[in-house]
Rosetta silent file (secondary structure, phi, psi, omega in degrees, C-alpha in Angstrom):
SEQUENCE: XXXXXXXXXXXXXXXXXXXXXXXXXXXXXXXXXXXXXXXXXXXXXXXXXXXXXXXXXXXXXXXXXXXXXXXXXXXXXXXXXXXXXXXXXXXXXXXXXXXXXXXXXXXXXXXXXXXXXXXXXXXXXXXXXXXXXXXXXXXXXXXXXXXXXXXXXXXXXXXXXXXXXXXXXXXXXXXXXXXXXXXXXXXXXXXXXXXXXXXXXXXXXXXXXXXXXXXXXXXXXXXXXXXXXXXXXXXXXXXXXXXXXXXXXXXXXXX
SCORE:     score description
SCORE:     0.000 S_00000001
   1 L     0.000  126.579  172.047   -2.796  -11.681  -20.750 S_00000001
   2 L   -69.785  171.927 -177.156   -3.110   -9.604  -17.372 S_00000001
   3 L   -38.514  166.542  156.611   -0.225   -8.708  -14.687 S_00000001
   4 L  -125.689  143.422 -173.508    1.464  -11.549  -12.589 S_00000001
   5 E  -133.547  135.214  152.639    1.638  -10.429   -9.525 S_00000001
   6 E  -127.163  139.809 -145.211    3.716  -11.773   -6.414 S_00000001
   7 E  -141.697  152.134 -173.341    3.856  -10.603   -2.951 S_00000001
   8 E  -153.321  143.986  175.391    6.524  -11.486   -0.567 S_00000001
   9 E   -85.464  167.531   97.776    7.829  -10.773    2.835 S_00000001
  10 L   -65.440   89.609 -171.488   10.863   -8.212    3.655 S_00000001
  11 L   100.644 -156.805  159.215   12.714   -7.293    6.144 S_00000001
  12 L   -43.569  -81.080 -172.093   11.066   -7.597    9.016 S_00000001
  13 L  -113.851  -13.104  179.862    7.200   -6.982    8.274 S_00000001
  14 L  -106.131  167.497 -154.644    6.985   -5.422    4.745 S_00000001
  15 E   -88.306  148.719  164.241    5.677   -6.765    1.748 S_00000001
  16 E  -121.919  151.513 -172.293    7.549   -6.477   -1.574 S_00000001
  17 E  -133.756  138.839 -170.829    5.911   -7.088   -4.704 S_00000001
  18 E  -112.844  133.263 -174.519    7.065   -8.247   -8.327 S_00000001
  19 E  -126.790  108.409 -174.319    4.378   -7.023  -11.091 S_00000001
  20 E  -117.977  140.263  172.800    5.142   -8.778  -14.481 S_00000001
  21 L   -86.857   94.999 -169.313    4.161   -8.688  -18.221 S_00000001
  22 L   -72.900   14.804 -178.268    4.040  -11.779  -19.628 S_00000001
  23 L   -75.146  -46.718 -175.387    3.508  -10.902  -23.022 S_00000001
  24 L  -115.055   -4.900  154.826    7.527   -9.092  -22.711 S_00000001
  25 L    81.342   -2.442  130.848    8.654  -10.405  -19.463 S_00000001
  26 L   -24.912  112.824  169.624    9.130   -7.043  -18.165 S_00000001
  27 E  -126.986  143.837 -144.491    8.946   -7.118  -14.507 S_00000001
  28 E  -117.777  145.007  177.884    8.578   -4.615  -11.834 S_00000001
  29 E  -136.995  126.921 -162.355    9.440   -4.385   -8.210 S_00000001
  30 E   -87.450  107.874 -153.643    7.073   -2.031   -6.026 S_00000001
  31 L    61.968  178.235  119.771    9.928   -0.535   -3.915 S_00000001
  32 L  -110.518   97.271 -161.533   12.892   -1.921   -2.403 S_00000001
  33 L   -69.817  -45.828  174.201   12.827   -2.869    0.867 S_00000001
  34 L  -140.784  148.759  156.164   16.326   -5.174    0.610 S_00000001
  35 H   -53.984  -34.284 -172.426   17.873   -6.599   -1.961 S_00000001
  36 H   -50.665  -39.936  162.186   18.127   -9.678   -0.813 S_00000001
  37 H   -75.797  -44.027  175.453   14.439  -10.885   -1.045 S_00000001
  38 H   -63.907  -48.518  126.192   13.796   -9.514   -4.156 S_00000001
  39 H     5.534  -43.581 -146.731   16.458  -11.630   -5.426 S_00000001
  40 H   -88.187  -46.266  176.363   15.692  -14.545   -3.581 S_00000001
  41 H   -85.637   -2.151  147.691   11.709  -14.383   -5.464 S_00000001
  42 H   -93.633  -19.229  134.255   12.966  -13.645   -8.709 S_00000001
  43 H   -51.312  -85.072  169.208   14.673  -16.918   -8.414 S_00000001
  44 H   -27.093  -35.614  159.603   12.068  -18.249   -7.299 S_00000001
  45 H   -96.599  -11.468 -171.777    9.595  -17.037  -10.219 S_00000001
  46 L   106.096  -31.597 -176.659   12.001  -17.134  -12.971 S_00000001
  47 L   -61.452  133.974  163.562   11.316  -13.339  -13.240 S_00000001
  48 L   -91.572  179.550  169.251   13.964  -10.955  -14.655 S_00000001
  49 L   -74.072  107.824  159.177   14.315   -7.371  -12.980 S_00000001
  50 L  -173.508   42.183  139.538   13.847   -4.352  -15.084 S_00000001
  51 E   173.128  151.880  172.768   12.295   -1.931  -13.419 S_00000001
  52 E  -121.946  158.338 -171.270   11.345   -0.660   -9.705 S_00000001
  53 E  -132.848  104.390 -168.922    8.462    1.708   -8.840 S_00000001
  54 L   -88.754  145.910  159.567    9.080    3.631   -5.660 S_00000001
  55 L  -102.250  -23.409  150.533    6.285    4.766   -3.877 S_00000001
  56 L  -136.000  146.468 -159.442    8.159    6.599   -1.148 S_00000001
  57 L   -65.158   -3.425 -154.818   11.394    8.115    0.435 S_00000001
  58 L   -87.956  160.504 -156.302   11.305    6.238    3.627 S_00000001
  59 H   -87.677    8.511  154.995   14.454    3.886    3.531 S_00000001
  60 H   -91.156   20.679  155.597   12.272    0.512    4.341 S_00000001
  61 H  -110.519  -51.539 -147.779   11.261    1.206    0.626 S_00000001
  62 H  -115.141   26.341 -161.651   13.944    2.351   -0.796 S_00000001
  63 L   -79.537  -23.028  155.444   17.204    0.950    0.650 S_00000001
  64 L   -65.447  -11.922 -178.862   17.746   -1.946   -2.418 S_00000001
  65 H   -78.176  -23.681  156.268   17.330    0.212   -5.100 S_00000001
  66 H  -119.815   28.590  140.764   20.693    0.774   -5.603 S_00000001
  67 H   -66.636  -41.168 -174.287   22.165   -2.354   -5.513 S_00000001
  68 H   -35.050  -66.431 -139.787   19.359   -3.479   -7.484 S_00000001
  69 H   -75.861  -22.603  152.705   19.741   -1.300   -9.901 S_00000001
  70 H   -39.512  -39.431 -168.588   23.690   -1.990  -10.099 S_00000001
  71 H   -77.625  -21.714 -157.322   22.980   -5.494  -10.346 S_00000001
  72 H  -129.687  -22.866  179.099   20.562   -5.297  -12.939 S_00000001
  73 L    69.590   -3.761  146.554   20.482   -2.377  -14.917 S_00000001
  74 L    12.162  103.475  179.414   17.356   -1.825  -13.748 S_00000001
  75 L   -96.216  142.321 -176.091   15.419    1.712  -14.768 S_00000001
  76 E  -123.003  130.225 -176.576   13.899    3.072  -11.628 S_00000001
  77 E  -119.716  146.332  178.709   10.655    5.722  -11.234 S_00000001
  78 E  -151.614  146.548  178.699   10.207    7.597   -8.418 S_00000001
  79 E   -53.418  142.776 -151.737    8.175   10.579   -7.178 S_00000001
  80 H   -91.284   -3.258  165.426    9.860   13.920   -8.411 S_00000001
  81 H   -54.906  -40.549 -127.246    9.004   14.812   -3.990 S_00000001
  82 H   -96.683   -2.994  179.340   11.327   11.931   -3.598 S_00000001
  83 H   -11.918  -75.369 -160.141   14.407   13.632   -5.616 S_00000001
  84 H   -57.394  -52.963 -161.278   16.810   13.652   -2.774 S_00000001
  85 H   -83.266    1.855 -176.325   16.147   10.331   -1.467 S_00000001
  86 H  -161.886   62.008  160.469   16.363    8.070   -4.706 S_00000001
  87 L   -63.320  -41.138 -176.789   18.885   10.666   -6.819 S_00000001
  88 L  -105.910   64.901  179.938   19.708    8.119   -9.205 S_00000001
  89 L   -60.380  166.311  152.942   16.118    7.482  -10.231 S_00000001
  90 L   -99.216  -40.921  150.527   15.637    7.435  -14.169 S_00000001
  91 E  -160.616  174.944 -147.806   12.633    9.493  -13.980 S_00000001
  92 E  -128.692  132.228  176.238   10.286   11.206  -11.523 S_00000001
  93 E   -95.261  179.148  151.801    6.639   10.933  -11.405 S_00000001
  94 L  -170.412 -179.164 -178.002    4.015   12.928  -10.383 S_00000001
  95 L   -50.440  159.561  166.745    0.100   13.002  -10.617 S_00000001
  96 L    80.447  -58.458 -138.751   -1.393   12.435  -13.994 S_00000001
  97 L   -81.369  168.873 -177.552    1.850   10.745  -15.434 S_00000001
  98 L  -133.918  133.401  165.966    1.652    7.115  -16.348 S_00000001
  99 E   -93.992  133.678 -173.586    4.304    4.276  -16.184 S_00000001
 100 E  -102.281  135.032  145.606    4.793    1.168  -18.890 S_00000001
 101 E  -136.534   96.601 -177.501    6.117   -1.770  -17.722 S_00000001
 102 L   101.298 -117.372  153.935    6.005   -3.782  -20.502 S_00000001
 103 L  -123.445   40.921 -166.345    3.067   -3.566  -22.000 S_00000001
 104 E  -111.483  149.083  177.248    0.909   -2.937  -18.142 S_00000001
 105 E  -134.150  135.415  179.458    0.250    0.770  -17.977 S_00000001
 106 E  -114.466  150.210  156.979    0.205    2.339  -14.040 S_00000001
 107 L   -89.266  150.311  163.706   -1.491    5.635  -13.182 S_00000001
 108 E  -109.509  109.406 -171.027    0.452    7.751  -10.746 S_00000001
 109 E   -93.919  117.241  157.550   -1.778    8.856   -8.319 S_00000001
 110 E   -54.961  159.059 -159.163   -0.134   11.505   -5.487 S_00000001
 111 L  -161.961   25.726 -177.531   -1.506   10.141   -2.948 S_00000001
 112 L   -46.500  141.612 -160.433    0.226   12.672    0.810 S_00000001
 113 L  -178.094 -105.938  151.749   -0.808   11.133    3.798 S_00000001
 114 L   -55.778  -32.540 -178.704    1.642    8.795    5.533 S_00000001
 115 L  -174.470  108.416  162.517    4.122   11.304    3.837 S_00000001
 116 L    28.774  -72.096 -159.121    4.051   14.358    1.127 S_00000001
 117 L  -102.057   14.566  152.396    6.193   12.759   -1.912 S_00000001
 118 L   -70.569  111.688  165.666    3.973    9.325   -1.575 S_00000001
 119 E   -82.593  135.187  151.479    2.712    8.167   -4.977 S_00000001
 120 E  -124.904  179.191 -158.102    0.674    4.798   -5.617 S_00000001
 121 E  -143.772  106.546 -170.835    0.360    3.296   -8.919 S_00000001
 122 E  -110.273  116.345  171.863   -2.727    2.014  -10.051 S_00000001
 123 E   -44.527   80.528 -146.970   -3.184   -0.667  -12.860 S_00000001
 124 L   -82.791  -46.005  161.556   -6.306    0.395  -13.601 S_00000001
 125 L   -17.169  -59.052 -175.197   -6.551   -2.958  -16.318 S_00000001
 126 L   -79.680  -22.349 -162.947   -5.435   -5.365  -13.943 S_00000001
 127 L    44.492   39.891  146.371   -7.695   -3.342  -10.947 S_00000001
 128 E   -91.518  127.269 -176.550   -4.597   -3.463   -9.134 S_00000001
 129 E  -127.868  135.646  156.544   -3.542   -0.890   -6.801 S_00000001
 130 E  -113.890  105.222 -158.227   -0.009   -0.106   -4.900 S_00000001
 131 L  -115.825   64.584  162.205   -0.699    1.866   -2.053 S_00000001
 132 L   -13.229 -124.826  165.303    2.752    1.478   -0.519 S_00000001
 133 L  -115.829   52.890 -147.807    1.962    3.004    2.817 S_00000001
 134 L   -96.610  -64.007 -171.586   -0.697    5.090    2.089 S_00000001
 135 L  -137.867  128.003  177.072   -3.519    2.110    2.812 S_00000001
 136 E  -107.982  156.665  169.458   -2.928   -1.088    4.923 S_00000001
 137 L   -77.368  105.944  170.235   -5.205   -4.005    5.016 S_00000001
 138 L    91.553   63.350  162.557   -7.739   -3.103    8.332 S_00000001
 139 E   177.080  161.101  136.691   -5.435   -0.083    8.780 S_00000001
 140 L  -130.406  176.564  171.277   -3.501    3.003    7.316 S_00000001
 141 L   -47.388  158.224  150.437    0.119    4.858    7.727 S_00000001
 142 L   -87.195  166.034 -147.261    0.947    7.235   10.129 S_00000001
 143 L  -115.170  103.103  161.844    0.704   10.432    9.441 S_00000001
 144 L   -97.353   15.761 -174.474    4.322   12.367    9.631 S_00000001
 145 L  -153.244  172.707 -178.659    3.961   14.977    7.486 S_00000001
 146 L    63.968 -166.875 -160.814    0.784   17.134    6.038 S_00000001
 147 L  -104.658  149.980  151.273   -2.659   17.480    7.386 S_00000001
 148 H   -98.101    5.728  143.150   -5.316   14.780    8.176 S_00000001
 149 H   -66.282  -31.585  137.117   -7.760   16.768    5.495 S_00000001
 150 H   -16.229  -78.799 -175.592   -4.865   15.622    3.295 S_00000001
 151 H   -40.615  -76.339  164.288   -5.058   12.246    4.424 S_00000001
 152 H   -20.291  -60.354 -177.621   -8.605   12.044    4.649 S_00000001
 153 H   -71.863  -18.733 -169.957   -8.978   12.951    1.269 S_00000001
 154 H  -117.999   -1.521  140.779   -6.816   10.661   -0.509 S_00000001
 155 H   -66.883  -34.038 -176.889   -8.655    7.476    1.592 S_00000001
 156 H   -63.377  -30.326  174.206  -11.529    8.719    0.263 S_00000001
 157 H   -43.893  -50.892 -153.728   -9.694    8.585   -3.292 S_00000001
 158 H  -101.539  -36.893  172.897   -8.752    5.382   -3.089 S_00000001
 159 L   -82.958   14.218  178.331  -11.520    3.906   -1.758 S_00000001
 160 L   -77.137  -34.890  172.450  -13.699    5.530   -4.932 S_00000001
 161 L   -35.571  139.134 -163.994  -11.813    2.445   -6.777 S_00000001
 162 L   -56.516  159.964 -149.042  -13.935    0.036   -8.185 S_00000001
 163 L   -76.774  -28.523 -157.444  -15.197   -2.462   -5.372 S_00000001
 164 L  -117.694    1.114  157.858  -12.963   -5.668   -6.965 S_00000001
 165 L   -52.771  121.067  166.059   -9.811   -3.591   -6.598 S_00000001
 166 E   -95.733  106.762  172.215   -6.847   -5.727   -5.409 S_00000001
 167 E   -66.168  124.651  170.051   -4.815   -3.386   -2.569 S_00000001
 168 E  -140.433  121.723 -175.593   -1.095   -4.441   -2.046 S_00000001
 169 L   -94.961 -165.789 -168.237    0.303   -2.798    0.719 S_00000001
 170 L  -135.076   33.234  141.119    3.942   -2.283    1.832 S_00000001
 171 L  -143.252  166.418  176.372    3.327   -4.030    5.082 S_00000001
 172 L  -124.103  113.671  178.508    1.888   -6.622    6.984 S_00000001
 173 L  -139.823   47.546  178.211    0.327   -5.467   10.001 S_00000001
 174 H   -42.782  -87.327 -118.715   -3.017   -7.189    9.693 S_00000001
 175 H   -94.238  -19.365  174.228   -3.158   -8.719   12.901 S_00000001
 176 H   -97.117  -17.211  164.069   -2.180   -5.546   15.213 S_00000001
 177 H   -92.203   -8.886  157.936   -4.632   -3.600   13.206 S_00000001
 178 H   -62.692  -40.884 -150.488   -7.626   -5.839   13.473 S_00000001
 179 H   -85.616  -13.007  163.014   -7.066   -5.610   17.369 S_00000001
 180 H   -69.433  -41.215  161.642   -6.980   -2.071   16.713 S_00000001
 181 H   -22.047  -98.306  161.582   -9.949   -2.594   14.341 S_00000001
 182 H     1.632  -66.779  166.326  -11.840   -4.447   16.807 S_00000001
 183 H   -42.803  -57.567 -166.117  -11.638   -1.878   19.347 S_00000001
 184 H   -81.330  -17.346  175.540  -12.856    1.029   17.239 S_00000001
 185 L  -158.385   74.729 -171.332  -15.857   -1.066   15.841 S_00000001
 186 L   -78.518   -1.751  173.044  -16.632   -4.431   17.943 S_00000001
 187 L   -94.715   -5.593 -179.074  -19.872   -4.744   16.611 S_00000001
 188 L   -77.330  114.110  176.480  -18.811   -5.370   13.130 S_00000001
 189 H   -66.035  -20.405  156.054  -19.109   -9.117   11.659 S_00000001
 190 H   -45.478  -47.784  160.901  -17.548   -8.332    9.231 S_00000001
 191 H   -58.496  -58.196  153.930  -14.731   -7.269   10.691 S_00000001
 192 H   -48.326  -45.845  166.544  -14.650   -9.846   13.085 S_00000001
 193 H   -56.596  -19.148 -179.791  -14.929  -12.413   10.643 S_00000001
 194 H   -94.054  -17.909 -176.402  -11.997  -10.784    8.691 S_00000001
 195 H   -96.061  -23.497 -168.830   -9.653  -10.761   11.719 S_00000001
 196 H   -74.401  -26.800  169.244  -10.362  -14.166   12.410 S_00000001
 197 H   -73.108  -42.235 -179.529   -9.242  -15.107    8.880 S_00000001
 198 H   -35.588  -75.829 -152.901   -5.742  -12.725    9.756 S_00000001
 199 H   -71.043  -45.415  169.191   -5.257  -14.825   12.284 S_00000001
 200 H   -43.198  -48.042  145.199   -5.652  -18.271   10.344 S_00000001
 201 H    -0.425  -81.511 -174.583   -3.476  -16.746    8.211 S_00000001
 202 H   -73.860  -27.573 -178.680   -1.032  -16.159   10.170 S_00000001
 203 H   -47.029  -58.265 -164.236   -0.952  -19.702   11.469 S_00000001
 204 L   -97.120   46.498  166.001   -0.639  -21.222    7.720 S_00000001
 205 L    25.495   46.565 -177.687    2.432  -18.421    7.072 S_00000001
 206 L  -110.490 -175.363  176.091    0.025  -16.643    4.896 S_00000001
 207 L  -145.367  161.068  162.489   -0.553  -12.530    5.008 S_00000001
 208 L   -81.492   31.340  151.836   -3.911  -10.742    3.881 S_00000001
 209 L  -115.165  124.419   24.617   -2.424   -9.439    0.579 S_00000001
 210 L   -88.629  157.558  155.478   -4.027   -8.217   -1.565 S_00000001
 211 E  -124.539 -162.329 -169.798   -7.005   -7.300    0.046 S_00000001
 212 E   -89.177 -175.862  128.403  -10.196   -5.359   -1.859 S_00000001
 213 H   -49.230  -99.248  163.794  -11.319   -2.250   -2.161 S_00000001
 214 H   -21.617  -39.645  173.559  -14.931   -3.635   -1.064 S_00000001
 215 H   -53.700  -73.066 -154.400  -13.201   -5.564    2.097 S_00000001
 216 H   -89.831    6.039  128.840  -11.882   -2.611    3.548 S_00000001
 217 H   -21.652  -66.318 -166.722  -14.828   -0.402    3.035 S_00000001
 218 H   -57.375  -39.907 -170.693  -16.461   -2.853    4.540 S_00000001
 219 H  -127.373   -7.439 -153.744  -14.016   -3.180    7.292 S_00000001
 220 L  -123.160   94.736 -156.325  -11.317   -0.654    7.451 S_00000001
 221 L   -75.795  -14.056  147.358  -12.122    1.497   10.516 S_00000001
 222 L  -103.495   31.363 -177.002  -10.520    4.214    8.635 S_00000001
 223 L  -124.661  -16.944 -158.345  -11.956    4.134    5.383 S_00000001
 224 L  -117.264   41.467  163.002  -15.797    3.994    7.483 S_00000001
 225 L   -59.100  -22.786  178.758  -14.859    7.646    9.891 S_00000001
 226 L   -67.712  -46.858  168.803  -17.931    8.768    8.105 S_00000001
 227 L   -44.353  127.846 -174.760  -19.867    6.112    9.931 S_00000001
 228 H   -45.946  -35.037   -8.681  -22.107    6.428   13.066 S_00000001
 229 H   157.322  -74.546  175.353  -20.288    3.604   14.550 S_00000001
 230 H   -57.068  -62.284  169.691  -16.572    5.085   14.265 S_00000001
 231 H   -34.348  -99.278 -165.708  -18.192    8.514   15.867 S_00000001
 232 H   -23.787  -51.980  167.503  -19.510    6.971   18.284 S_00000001
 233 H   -65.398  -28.328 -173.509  -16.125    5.118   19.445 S_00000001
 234 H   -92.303  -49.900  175.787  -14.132    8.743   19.459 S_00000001
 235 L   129.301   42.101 -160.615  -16.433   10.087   21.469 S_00000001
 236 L  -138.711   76.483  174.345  -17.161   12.517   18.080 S_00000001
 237 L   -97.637   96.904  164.264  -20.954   11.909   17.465 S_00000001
 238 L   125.764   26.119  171.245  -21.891   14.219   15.299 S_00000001
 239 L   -83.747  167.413  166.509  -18.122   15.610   13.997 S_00000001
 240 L  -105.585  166.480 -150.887  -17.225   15.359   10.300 S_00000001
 241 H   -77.520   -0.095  170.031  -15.735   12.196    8.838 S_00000001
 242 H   -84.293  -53.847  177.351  -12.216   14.237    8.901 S_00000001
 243 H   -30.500  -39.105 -139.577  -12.312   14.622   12.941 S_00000001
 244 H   -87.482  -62.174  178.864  -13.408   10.938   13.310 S_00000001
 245 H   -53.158  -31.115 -177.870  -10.686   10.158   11.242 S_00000001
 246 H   -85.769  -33.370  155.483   -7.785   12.218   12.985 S_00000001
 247 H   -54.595  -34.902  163.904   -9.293   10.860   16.435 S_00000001
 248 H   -53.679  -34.401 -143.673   -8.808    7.343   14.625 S_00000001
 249 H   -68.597  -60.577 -175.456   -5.232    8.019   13.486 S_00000001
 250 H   -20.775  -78.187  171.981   -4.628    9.254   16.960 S_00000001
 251 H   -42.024  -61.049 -164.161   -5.739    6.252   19.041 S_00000001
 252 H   -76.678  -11.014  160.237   -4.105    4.206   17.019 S_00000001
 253 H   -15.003  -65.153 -154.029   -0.759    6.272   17.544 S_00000001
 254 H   -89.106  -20.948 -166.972   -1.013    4.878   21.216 S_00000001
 255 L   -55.386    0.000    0.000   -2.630    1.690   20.798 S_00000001
């Protein structure tokens, strides 16, 4: 039997996610943004708690983990960047290592960008990916740390994932990044057609998670900086697909 997967809001705008085996009823929590939600949807599913998978230090991920993990006994993995900020982790990832939950096996991809010590963890079975805030649907993190040849490099990574890849992000900011979308590439129907679902969406207290691999190709005005299109909006016709992109990141700084 594949993953169960459930997505939820937190806090304000980010998503939390519970990733369970049912063959051993291990279940997983992608972060912590608060305790309180995660809680409230493992009521709600039935699911117990027994393990979280940080993707990053910033403390809208990780400020529940140790209540959690008081509450629960919880074992918690975290990126060995992320030492300081989640000391009583159980063990530290880094590329190449792989995490069991259950019987679901994650790759740990480094994945610096949005931040350094950001990991995502990709099911490759399930063709699930958690790209904390690494990759948003129609969007990605800011960049506070590193390079955008960093950056650059590990959208291109992630969008090398097979086409039917389900993305679960660690927010929902659909709807301010199609109008950022929008901006940067108004001729795309696709695009249009994708914000227009955002907004139906939001209307029926849905969110656009997961989205694909193949959507935001398709749609994701930073995954297509290689594109005449994107140039063409920075005022960078004829730049390489890193410029386009750090003129993207930019704009949308300010946007």
């Amino acid at each position: 039997m594949s993953a169960q997967i459930h997505a939820f809001l937190c806090l304000k705008d980010n998503i939390g996610v519970l990733v369970r085996d049912p063959n051993t009823g291990a279940c997983a929590a992608i972060d912590a943004p608060e305790e309180g939600a995660i809680l409230a949807a493992l009521a709600q599913t039935g699911w117990q708690l027994t393990d979280i998978l940080v993707t990053h230090r910033h403390g809208d991920h990780v400020e529940g983990v140790e209540p959690l993990k008081r509450r629960t006994g919880c074992r918690v993995v975290a990126p060995v960047k992320a030492r300081e900020a989640v000391p009583s982790a159980d063990a530290y990832v880094r590329e190449g290592d792989t995490v069991h939950v259950g019987g679901l096996q994650a790759h740990v991809w480094e994945t610096p960008g949005h931040c350094l010590d950001h990991v995502s963890y990709w099911f490759a079975a399930d063709r699930a990916l958690f790209a904390g805030d690494t990759l948003f649907t129609l969007g990605c993190g800011r960049m506070f740390e590193g390079t955008y040849a960093e950056f650059w490099a590990t959208l291109q990574r992630l969008a090398s994932l097979p086409d039917e890849a389900r993305v679960y992000c660690g927010h929902d900011y659909t709807l301010s990044n199609a109008r950022f979308a929008l901006a940067a590439d108004p001729d795309n129907e696709a695009l249009k057609a994708r914000a227009a679902e955002a907004e139906k969406a939001k209307t029926q207290g849905r969110f656009l998670v997961p989205t694909t691999i193949a959507q935001e190709k398709a749609t994701n005005p930073f995954l297509r900086a290689g594109e005449p299109a994107l140039a063409k909006s920075v005022h960078k016709e004829g730049a390489s697909p890193v410029e386009v992109f750090q003129a993207l990141r930019e704009w949308k700084n300010g946007f």
